[in-house]
C-alpha positions as CSV (number, residue, x, y, z in Angstrom):
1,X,7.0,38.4,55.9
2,X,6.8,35.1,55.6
3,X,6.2,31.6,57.4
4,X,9.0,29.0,57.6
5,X,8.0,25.2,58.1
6,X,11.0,23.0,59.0
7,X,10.5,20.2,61.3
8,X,14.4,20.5,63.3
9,X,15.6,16.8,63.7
10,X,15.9,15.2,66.5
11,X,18.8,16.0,69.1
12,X,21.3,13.9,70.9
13,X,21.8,13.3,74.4
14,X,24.1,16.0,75.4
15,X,27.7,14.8,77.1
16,X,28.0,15.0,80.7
17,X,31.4,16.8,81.9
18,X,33.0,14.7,83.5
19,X,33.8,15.9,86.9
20,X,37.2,16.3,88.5
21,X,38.9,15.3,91.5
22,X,38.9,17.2,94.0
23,X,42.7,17.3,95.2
24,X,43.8,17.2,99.1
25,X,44.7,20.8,100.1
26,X,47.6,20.9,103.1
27,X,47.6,23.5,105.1
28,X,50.5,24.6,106.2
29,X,50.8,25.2,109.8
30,X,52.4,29.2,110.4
31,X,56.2,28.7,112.1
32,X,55.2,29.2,116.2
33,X,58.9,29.9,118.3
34,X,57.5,26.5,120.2
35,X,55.9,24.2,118.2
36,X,52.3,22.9,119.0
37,X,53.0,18.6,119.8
38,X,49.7,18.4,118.7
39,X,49.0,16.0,115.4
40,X,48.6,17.4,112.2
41,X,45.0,17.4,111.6
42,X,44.1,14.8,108.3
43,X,42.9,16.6,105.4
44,X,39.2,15.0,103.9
45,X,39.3,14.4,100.0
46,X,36.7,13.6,98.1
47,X,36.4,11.4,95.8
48,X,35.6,11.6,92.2
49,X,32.0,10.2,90.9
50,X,32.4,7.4,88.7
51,X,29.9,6.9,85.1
52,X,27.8,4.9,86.5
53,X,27.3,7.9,89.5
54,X,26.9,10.6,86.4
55,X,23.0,10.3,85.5
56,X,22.6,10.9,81.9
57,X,19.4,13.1,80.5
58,X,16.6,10.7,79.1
59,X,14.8,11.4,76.3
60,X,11.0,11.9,76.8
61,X,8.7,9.3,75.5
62,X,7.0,10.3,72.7
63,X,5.4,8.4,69.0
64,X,6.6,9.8,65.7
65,X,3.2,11.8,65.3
66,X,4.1,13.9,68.6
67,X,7.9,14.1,68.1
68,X,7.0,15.7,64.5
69,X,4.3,18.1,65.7
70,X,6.9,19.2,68.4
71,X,9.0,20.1,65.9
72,X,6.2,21.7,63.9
73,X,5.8,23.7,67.2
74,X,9.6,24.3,67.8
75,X,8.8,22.2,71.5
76,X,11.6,20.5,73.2
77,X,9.6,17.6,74.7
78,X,12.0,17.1,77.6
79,X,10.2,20.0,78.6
80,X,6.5,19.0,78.6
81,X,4.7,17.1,81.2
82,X,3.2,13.7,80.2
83,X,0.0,12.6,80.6
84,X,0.8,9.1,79.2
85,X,1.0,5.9,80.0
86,X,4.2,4.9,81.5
87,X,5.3,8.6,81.3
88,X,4.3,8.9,77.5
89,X,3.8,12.6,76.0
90,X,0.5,12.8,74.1
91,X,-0.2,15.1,71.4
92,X,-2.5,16.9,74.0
93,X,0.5,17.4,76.5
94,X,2.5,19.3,73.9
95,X,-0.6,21.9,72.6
96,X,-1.7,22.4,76.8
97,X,2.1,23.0,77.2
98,X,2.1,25.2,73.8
99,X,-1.0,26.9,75.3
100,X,0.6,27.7,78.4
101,X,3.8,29.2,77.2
102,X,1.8,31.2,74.8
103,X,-0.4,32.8,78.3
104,X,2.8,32.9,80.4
105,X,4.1,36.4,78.6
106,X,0.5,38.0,79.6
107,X,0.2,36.9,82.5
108,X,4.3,37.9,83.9
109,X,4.7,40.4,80.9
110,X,7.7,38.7,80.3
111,X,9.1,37.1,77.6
112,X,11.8,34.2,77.5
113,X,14.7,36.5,75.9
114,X,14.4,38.3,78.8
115,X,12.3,41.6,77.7
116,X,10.0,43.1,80.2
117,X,7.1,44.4,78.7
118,X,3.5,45.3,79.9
119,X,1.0,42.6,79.9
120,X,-1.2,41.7,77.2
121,X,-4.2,44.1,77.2
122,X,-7.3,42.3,77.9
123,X,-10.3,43.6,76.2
124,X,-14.1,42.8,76.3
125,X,-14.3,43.4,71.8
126,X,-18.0,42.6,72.3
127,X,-18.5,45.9,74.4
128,X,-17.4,47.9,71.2
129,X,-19.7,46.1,68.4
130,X,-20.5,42.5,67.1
131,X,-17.5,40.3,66.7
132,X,-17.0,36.5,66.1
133,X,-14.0,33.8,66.8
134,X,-12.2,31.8,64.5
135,X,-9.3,29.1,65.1
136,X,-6.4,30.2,63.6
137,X,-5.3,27.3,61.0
138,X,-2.7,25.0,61.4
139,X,0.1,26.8,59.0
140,X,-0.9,29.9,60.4
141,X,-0.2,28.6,64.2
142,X,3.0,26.8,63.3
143,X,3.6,30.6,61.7
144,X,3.2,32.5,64.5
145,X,5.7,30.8,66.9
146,X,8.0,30.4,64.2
147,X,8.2,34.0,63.6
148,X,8.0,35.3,66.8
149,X,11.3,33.2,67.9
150,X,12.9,34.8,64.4
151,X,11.9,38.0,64.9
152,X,13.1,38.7,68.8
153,X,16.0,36.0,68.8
154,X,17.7,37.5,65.5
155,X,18.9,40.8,65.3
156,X,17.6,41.9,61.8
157,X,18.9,44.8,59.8
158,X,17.4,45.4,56.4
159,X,18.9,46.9,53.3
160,X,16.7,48.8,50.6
161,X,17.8,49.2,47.2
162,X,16.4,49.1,43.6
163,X,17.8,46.7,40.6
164,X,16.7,48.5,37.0
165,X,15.2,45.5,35.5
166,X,14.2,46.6,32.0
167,X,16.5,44.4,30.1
168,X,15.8,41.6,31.9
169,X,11.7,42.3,31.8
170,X,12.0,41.8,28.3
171,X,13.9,38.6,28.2
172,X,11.5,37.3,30.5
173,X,8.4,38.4,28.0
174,X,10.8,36.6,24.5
175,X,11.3,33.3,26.4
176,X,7.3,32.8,27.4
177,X,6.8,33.6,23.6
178,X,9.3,31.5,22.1
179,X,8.1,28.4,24.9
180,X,6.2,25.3,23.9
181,X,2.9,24.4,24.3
182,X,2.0,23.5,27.7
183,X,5.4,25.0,29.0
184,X,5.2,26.9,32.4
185,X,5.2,30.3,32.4
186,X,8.7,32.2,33.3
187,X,8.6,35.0,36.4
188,X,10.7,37.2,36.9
189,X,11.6,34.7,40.8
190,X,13.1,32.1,38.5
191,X,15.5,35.2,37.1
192,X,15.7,36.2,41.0
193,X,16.6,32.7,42.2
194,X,19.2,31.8,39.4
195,X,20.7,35.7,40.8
196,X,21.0,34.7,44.1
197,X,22.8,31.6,43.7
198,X,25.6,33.7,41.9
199,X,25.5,35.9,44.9
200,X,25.9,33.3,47.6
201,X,28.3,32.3,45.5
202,X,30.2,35.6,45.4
203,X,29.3,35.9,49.1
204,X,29.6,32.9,51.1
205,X,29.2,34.6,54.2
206,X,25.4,34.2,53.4
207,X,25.1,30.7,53.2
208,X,25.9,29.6,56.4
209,X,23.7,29.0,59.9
210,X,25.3,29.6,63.4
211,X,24.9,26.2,65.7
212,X,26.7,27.8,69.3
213,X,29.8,29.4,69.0
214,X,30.4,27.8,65.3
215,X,29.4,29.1,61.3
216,X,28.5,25.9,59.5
217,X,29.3,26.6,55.9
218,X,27.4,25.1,53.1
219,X,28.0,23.9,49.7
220,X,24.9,23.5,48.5
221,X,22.5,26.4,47.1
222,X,18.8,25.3,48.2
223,X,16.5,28.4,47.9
224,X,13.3,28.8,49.6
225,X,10.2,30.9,48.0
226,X,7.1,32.0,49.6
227,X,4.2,30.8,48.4
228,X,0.7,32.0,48.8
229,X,-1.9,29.2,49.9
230,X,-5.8,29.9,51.2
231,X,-4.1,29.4,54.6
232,X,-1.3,31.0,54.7
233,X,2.2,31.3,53.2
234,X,4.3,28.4,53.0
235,X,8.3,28.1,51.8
236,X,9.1,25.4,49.1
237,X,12.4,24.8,48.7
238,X,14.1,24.3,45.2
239,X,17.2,22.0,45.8
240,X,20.6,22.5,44.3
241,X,19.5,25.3,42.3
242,X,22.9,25.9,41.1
243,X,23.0,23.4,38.6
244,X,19.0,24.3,37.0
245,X,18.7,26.2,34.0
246,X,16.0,29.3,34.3
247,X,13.1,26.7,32.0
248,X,13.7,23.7,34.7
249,X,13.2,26.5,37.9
250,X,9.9,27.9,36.7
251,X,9.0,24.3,35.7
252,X,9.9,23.2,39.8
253,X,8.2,26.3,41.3
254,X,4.7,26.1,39.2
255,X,4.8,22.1,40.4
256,X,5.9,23.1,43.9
257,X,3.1,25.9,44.4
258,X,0.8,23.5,43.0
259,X,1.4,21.6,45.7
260,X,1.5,24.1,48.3
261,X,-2.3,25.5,47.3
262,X,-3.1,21.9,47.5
263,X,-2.1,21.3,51.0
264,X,0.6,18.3,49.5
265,X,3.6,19.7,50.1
266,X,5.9,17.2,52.1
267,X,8.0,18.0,54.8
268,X,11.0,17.4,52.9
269,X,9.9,19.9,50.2
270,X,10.2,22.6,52.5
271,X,13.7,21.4,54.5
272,X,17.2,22.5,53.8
273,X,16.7,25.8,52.5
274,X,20.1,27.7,52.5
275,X,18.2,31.3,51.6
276,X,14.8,32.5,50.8
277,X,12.7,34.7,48.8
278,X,9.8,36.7,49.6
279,X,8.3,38.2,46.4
280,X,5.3,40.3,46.3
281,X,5.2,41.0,42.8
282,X,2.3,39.6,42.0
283,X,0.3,41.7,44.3
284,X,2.1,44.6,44.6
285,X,4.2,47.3,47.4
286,X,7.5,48.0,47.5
287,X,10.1,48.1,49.8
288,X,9.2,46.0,53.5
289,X,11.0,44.1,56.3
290,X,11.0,40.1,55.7
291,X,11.9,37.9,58.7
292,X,14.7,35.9,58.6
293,X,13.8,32.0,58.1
294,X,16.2,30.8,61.2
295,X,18.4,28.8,60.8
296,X,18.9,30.8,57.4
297,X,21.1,34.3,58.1
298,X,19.4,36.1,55.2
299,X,16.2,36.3,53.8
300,X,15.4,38.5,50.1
301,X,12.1,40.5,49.9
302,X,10.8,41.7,46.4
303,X,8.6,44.6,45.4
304,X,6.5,44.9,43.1
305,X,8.6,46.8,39.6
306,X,7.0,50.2,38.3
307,X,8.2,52.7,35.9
308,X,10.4,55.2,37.0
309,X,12.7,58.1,35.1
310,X,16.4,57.6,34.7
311,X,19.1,60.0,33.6
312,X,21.0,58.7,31.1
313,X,23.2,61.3,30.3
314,X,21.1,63.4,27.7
315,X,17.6,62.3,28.8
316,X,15.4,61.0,31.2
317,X,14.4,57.9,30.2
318,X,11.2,55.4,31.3
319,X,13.3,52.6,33.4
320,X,11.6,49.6,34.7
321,X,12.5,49.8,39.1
322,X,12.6,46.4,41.4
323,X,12.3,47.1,44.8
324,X,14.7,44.7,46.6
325,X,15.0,44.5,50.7
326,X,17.5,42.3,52.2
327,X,17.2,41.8,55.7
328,X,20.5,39.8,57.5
329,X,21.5,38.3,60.6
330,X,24.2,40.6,62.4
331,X,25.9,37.9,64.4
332,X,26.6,36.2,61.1
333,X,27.5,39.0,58.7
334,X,28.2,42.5,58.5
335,X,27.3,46.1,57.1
336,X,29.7,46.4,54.4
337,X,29.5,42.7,53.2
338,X,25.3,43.3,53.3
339,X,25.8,46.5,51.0
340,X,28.0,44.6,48.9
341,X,25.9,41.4,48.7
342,X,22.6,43.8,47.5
343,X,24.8,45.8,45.1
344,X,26.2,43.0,43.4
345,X,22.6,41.4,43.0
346,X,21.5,44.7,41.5
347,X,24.1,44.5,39.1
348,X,23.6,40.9,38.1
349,X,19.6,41.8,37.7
350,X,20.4,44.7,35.8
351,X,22.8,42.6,33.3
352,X,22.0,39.0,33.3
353,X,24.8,38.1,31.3
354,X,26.7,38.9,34.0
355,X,25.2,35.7,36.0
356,X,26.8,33.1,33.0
357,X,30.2,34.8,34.0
C-alpha cells in the first residue's frame, strides 16, 4: 500500500442556479347552474430574486501556509471554524478541526460514507504491560487520511497474475554491465514503468480520473512510484515518461528517491501522476492489495520474482515468476478491460521487444 501526497488546487466558487419565476396559477372556478357575482379572487405571484438577492459562497480566509496544509490534509476550509482575526483560519483551526473529525467516527460509530459500525474500542494498553506513545510523523498523518478516503470512497477490485520475466532479468543484468562509470543502476521498475506506458497506451480507459458525472481523459503518461523513506512511503512522479528511454528513467528515479530519503521532494515532484507503481521487490512478498492513489483509477503492485517450474513442452524448466496485482476503480473501468490490461502487461514483460512495437 502506499501513501499518495498531492496537494488538490484550489476550487472555484460554485454557480448559483439561478432561480425561476414562479408563474401565476388561475384557478378555474367549476361551472355552478347560477353563477356566484362574487369577484374573482386575484391570484399572488411572486417575484423572481434578482443577483444582487442571490448570495454567493465566500471563500474562507486563510495564508498560503494554511490553504497548502489543508490540502496536505484533504480539508475544505469553508468548513473549519476560524479562530483568526477578522475571521482568519489558523493553521491550529484546521489540525483541532482535523482532530475532531478524526474522534467523531468513535464517538457516533459512524463514518461520513454513511457506514454504521461499532465504536472504536477504548482500551487501557497500560493494564496489559509497559507501553509508550509516539506522534505519528507528518507523511505518515497526511497517509492515513489519504488512504482511508481511497480505500472506503473507491470500490477496489484487484487482479493477480504473474509475468515470466527471465528474458527480461537478463537484459536488465547486460545493460548494468555494459553502463559507464558512475551510471545508475537499472531495476527491473524502470522496465515496469516503460511497460505501463505501452499499456495505458493500449488501454486508455486507465488513464483517466472521474470529476462528477464526467471521465477526464489524459494525454500525458506521468507515472508515480513508491518510494521508501525513514518516515514513510512517498510517490515521485516521473513526467512524460512516454518519451524517456529505460537509461534516462533509472537515471530520474535514483535522483527522485534521493530526494525522497532526504525529505526534498517538492510538491510538484509528486503532482500529476496519471498511474502508479507499488514495487516490493526489493524486500520481498508476492501478490497484495495496493490502494488506489485517487484521483488515479489504477494503481500496479509488484512482488518480489522467484524461481518457479514451467512446462515447456518436453520439460520443466527453471522460469523466473513476477508477481503482479492490479487493483482498479469499478466506476471507471471494467472486468474484462482489467483482465485484458494485466494480460497484455504480462506479455509485454515477458517479450520486451514487444514494447518498441
Amino acid at each position: 500500500m502506499i501513501a499518495h501526497i498531492e496537494p488538490a488546487g484550489e476550487g472555484a466558487d460554485t454557480p448559483v442556479a439561478p432561480v425561476a419565476e414562479v408563474a401565476p396559477v388561475a384557478a378555474e372556478p367549476p361551472a355552478l347552474a347560477t353563477p356566484p357575482s362574487a369577484s374573482p379572487v386575484p391570484v399572488a405571484t411572486v417575484p423572481a430574486l434578482s443577483a444582487e438577492h442571490v448570495r454567493k459562497p465566500q471563500l474562507a480566509l486563510a495564508g498560503p501556509a494554511v490553504r497548502k496544509l489543508a490540502r496536505e490534509l484533504a480539508v475544505d476550509l469553508d468548513q473549519v471554524p476560524a479562530s483568526g482575526p477578522s475571521g482568519r483560519v489558523l493553521r491550529e483551526d484546521v489540525l483541532a478541526f482535523v482532530k475532531a473529525q478524526r474522534e467523531q467516527p468513535a464517538a457516533s460509530g459512524k463514518l461520513g460514507v454513511g457506514l454504521d459500525l461499532l465504536p472504536w474500542p477504548q482500551v487501557d494498553f497500560a493494564q496489559f504491560g509497559r507501553i509508550e506513545r509516539r506522534n505519528l510523523s507528518r507523511i505518515k498523518r497526511i497517509s492515513a487520511a489519504n488512504l482511508h478516503r481511497n480505500w472506503v470512497s473507491i470500490p477496489h477490485v484487484t487482479n493477480h497474475s504473474q509475468a515470466d520475466v527471465t528474458d527480461l532479468e537478463g537484459l536488465r543484468v547486460q545493460l548494468n554491465a555494459e553502463a559507464r562509470e558512475g551510471q545508475a543502476k537499472v531495476t527491473l521498475l524502470a522496465f515496469l514503468i516503460k511497460a505501463c506506458v505501452a499499456a495505458l497506451q493500449r488501454f486508455p480507459q486507465f488513464n483517466v480520473s472521474l470529476e462528477g458525472d464526467e471521465v477526464v481523459q489524459k494525454h500525458y503518461f506521468h507515472i508515480g512510484f513508491a518510494a521508501d523513506t525513514p518516515n514513510g512511503l512517498v510517490v515521485p512522479v516521473i513526467r512524460d515518461a512516454d518519451r524517456k528511454g529505460i537509461a534516462a528513467l533509472a537515471e530520474e528515479m535514483a535522483e527522485l528517491s534521493q530526494l525522497a530519503r532526504a525529505g526534498k521532494l517538492s510538491p510538484a515532484q509528486m503532482q500529476g501522476g496519471c498511474f502508479s507503481i507499488s514495487s516490493l521487490g526489493g524486500i520481498g512478498g508476492g501478490h497484495f492489495t495496493p490502494i488506489i492513489n485517487a484521483p488515479e483509477v489504477a494503481i500496479l503492485g509488484v512482488g518480489r520474482a522467484d524461481l518457479q517450474p514451467r512446462w515447456d513442452g518436453n520439460s520443466f524448466q527453471p522460469r523466473l515468476q513476477l508477481p503482479l496485482s492490479l487493483s482498479w476503480d469499478h466506476r471507471a473501468v471494467d472486468g474484462a478491460e482489467a483482465g485484458r490490461f494485466l494480460a497484455y502487461l504480462a506479455t509485454l514483460l515477458g517479450d520486451f521487444r514487444r514494447v518498441l512495437v
